[in-house]
C-alpha positions in Angstrom: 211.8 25.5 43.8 209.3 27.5 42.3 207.9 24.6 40.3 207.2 22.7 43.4 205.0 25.4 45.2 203.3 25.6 41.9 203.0 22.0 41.8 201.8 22.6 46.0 199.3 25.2 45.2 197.8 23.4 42.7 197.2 20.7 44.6 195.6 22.8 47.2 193.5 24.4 44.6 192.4 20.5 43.6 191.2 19.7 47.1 189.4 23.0 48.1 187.6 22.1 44.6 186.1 19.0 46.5 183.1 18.4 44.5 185.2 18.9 40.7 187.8 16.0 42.6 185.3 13.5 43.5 183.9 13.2 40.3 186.9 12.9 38.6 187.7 10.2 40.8 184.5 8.1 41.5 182.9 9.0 37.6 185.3 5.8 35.8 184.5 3.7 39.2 180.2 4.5 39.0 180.8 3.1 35.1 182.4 0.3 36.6 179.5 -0.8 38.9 177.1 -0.1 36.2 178.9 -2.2 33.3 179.5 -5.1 36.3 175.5 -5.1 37.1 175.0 -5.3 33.2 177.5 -7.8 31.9 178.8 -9.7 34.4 176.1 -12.6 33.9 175.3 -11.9 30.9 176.0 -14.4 27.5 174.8 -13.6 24.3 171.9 -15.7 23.9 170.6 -16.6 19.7 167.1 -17.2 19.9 166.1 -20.2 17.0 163.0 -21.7 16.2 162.8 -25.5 14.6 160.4 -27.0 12.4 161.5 -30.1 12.7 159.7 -32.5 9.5 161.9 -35.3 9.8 159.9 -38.6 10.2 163.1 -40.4 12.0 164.8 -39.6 15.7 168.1 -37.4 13.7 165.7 -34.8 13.8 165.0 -34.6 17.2 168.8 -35.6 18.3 169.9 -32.1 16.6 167.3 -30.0 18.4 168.7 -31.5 21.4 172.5 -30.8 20.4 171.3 -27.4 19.8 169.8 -27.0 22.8 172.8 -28.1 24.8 175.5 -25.6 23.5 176.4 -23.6 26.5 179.3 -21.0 27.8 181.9 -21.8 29.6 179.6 -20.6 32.4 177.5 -23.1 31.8 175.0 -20.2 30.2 172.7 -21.5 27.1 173.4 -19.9 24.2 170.8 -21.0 21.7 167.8 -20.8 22.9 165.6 -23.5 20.6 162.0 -23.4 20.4 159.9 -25.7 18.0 157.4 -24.3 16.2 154.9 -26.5 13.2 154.2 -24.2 10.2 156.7 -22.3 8.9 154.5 -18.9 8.2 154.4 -18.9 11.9 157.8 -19.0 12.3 159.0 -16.5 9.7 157.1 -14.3 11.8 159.4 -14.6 14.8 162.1 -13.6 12.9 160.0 -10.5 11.5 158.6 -9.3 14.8 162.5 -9.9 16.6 161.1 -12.5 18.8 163.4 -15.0 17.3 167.5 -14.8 15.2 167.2 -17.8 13.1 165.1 -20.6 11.9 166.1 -23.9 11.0 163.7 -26.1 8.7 164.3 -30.2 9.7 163.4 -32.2 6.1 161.1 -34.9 6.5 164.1 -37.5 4.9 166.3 -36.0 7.6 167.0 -39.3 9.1 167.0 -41.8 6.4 169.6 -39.5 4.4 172.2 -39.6 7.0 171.5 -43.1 7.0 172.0 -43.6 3.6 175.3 -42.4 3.6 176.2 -44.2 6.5 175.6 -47.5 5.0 177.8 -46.8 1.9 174.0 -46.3 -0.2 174.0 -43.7 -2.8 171.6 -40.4 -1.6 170.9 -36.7 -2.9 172.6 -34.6 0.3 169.9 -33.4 2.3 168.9 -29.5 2.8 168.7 -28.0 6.3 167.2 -24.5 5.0 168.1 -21.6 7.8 165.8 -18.3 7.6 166.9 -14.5 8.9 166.5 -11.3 8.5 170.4 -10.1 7.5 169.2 -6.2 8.9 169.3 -8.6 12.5 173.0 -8.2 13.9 172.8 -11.7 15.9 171.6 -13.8 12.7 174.3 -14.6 11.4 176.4 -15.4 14.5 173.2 -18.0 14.9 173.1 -19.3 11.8 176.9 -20.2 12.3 176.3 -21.8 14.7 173.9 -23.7 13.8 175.5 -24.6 10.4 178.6 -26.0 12.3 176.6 -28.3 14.7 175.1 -29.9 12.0 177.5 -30.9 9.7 179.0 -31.5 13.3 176.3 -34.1 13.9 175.9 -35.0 10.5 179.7 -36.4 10.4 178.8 -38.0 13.8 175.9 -40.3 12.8 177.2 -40.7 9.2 181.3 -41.6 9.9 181.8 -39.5 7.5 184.1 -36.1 7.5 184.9 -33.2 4.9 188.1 -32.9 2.8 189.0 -30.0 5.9 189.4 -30.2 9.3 188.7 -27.0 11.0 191.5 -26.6 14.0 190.8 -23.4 16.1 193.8 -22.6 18.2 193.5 -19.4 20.9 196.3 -16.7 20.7 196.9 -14.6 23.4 195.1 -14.5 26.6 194.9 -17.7 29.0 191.3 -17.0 30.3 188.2 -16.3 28.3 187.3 -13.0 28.9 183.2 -12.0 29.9 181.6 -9.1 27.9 182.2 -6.9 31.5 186.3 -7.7 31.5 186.3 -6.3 27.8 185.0 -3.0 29.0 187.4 -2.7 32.2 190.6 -1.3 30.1 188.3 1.6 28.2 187.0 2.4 32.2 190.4 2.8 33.1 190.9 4.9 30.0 187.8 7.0 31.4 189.0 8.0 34.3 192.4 9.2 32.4 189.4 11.2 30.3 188.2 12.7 33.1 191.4 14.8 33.9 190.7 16.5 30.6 188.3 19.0 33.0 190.3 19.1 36.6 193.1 19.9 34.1 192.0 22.4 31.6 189.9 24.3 34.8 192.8 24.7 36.8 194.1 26.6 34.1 191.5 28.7 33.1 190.4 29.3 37.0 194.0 31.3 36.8 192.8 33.2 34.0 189.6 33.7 35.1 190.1 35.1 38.6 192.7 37.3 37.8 195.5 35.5 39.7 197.8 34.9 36.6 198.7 38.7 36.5 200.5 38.0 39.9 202.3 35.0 39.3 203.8 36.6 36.1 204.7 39.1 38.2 207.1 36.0 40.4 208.7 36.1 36.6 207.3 32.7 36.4 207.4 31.0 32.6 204.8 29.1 31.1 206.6 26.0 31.0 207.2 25.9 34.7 203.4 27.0 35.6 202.3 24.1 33.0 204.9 21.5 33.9 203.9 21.8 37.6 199.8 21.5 36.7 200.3 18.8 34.5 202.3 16.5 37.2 199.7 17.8 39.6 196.8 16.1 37.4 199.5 13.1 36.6 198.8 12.2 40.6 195.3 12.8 40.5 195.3 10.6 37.1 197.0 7.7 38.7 194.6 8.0 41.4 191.6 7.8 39.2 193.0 4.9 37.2 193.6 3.0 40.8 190.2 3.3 42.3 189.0 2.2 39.2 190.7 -1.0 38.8 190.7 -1.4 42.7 186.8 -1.4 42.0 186.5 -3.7 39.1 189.4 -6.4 40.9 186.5 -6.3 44.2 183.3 -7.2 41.5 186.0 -10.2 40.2 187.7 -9.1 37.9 191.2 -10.7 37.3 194.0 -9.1 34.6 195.7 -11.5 32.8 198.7 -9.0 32.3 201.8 -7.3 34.1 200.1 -4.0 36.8 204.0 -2.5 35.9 203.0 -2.3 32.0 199.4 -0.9 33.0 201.1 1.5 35.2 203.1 2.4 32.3 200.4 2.9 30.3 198.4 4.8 32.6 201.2 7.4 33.3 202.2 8.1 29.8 198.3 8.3 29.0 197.7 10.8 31.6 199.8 12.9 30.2 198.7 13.0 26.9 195.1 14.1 28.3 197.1 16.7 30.3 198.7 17.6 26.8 194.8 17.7 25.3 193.4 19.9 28.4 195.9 22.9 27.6 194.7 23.1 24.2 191.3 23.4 25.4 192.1 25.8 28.0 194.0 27.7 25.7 190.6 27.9 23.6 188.5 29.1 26.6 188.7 31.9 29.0 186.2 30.9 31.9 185.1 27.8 34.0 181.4 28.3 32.2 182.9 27.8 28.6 184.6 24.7 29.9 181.4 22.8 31.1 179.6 24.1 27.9 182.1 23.9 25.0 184.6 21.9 26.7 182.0 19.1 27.0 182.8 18.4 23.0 186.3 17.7 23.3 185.6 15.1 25.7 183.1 13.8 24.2 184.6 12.7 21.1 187.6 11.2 23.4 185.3 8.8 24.8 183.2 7.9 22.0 185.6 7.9 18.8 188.7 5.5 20.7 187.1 2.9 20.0 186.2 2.1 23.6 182.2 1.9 23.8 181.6 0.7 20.3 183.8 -0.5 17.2 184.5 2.0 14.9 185.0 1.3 11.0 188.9 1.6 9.5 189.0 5.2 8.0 192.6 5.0 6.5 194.6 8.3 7.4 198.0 6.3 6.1 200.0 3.5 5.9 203.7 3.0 7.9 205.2 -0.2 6.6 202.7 -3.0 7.3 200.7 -1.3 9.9 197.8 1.3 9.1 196.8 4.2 10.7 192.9 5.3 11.1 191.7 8.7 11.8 190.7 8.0 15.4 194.5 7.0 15.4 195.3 10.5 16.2 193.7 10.8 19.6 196.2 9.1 21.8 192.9 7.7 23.8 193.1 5.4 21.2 195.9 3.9 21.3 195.9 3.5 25.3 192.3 1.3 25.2 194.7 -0.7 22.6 197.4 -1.2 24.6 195.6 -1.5 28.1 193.3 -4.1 26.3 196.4 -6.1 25.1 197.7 -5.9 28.6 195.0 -6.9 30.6 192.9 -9.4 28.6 195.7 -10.5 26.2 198.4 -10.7 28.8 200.4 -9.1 26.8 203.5 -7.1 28.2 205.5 -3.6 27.5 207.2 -5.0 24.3 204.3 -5.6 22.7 202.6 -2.3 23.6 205.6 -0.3 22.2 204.5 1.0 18.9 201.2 2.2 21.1 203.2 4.0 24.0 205.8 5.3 21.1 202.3 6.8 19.9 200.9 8.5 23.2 204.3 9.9 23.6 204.9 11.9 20.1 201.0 12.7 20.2 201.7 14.2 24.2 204.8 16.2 23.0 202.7 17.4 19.9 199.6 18.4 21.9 201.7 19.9 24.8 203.9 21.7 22.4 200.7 23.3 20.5 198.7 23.8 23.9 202.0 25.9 25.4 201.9 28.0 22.4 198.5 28.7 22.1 198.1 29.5 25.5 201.0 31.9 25.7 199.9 33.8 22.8 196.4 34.3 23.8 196.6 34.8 27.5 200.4 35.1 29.2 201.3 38.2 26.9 197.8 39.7 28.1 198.3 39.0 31.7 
């Protein structure tokens, strides 16, 4: 009984706190719109420029082919421009204004020609230009290669030793940049409890109100048990105005809402788990919007959620390796939320990452219990 009027007055405490609440709640949700407004048209577009030499029509047939690769939203993707010198056009690629060049030989034509009629012929060389310091060249330039020995096996009925055979694994639906971003959102808004968390802890401390409920002969793990489901609900809130919001700008999970639930629940409790070491760290609301601001900071940027990070090896267990960021269980949910909602993956296939968030909650909540007993219970 005297966990759930903990667990009541915390609430309580969360709603008086009206302006902490709403951010927590609509902060993943704003990120949502913005990303949508962003990304939700948007293709990456390789901008080439042609000299095309060739004296024949092949030439101009592969500018055309080139021009005419598009998304499956019917979005271009190279954007072709001719240009007639080829110091000109070295300068697009120094000045950014252009990814790739492609130089056209003048014997273009009459090489693939050549081999098509069975007559002997030096291959020809389509020469491609870049800067490699450019991180779109050489996504262009493969491109580019491909249609054109592509074309060049077309007109010349003749094909390679290999035949390339790409087959899709995993999700059923091709994913736009903005669906990509929706399971590190949803991881956001989990982030976000690190502060409604660790500050109804420390507004305990910091008003003086912990020297009475030790006096109820309360015990830490009851006062922390009943904030932490407290923050679970406010969690699981977060996490479903947030996807509520990105399902009304379109988007559509390929996966089971059960396993994200899952997910989600065991994820908000490892943040919980985080917040009471930081609270145990910090003995007023200021030093929580101040120092506390680091903490969170490197849970949203080192998951691996708004950027790829590079492999830095902590171990290896059997055949899988663990990284560094491995040991924020942050990491590990945008992993498994990912395989969920744009792989359609289900719970089996999450289970090393959920085996993960749980032993890193237990570990956090185990060293955040201590720490905050031995700084402030014994002084209250």
């Amino acid at each position: 009984m005297r966990m759930v009027s903990l667990f009541k007055k915390t609430m309580i405490e969360s709603f008086r706190d009206w302006k902490i609440m709403v951010m927590t709640l609509t902060f993943a949700p704003f990120f949502v719109f913005l990303m949508y407004f962003y990304y939700a048209d948007a293709t990456t577009t390789y901008r080439i420029v042609v000299l095309n030499h060739d004296e024949g029509a092949a030439g101009q047939e592969l500018v055309s082919r080139l021009s005419d690769v598009r998304s499956s939203g019917e979005t271009q993707i190279l954007r072709v421009r001719q240009a007639y010198d080829l110091e000109s056009a070295q300068e697009h690629i120094r000045d950014r204004s252009a990814d790739l060049v492609v130089e056209i030989p003048t014997n273009f034509s009459g090489a693939l020609l050549d081999f098509a009629q069975g007559r002997e012929s030096v291959p020809v060389a389509v020469r491609t230009y870049g800067d490699q310091a450019n991180g779109k060249y050489l996504m262009a330039a493969a491109f580019c290669d491909y249609l054109t020995y592509e074309y060049a096996a077309a007109m010349t009925g003749q094909t390679g030793p290999v035949r390339l055979e790409p087959v899709s694994i995993g999700s059923v639906q091709s994913p736009d940049e903005f669906d990509l971003y929706v399971p590190a959102l949803l991881a956001l808004a989990l982030m976000m409890l690190m502060f409604t968390a660790a500050g109804s802890v420390i507004k305990e401390k910091d008003n003086g109100t912990l020297v009475r409920l030790r006096l109820s002969h309360m015990t830490t793990f009851e006062w922390l048990s009943a904030i932490s489901v407290a923050q679970v609900v406010i969690g699981v809130a977060a996490v479903g105005l947030t996807f509520l919001t990105a399902a009304v700008l379109g988007y559509r999970s390929s996966g089971s809402l059960p396993a994200v639930a899952v997910v989600c629940l065991v994820s908000s409790m490892s943040i919980v788990a985080i917040s009471m070491v930081v609270a145990a760290s910090l003995r007023t609301i200021f030093d929580l919007v101040t120092i506390g601001s680091f903490p969170f900071f490197i849970l949203m940027f080192f998951s691996g959620g708004m950027f790829p990070l590079p492999d830095l090896r902590l171990l290896t267990i059997g055949s899988r390796t663990i990284n560094v960021n491995d040991i924020l269980p942050t990491t590990h949910s945008i992993s498994a939320l990912d395989r969920i909602l744009n792989a359609g993956g289900s719970l089996g296939d999450v289970a090393f990452e959920i085996g993960a968030i749980v032993a890193l909650t237990v570990l956090f909540f185990t060293i955040g219990t201590w720490a905050f007993t031995r700084r402030h219970m014994r002084a209250a």
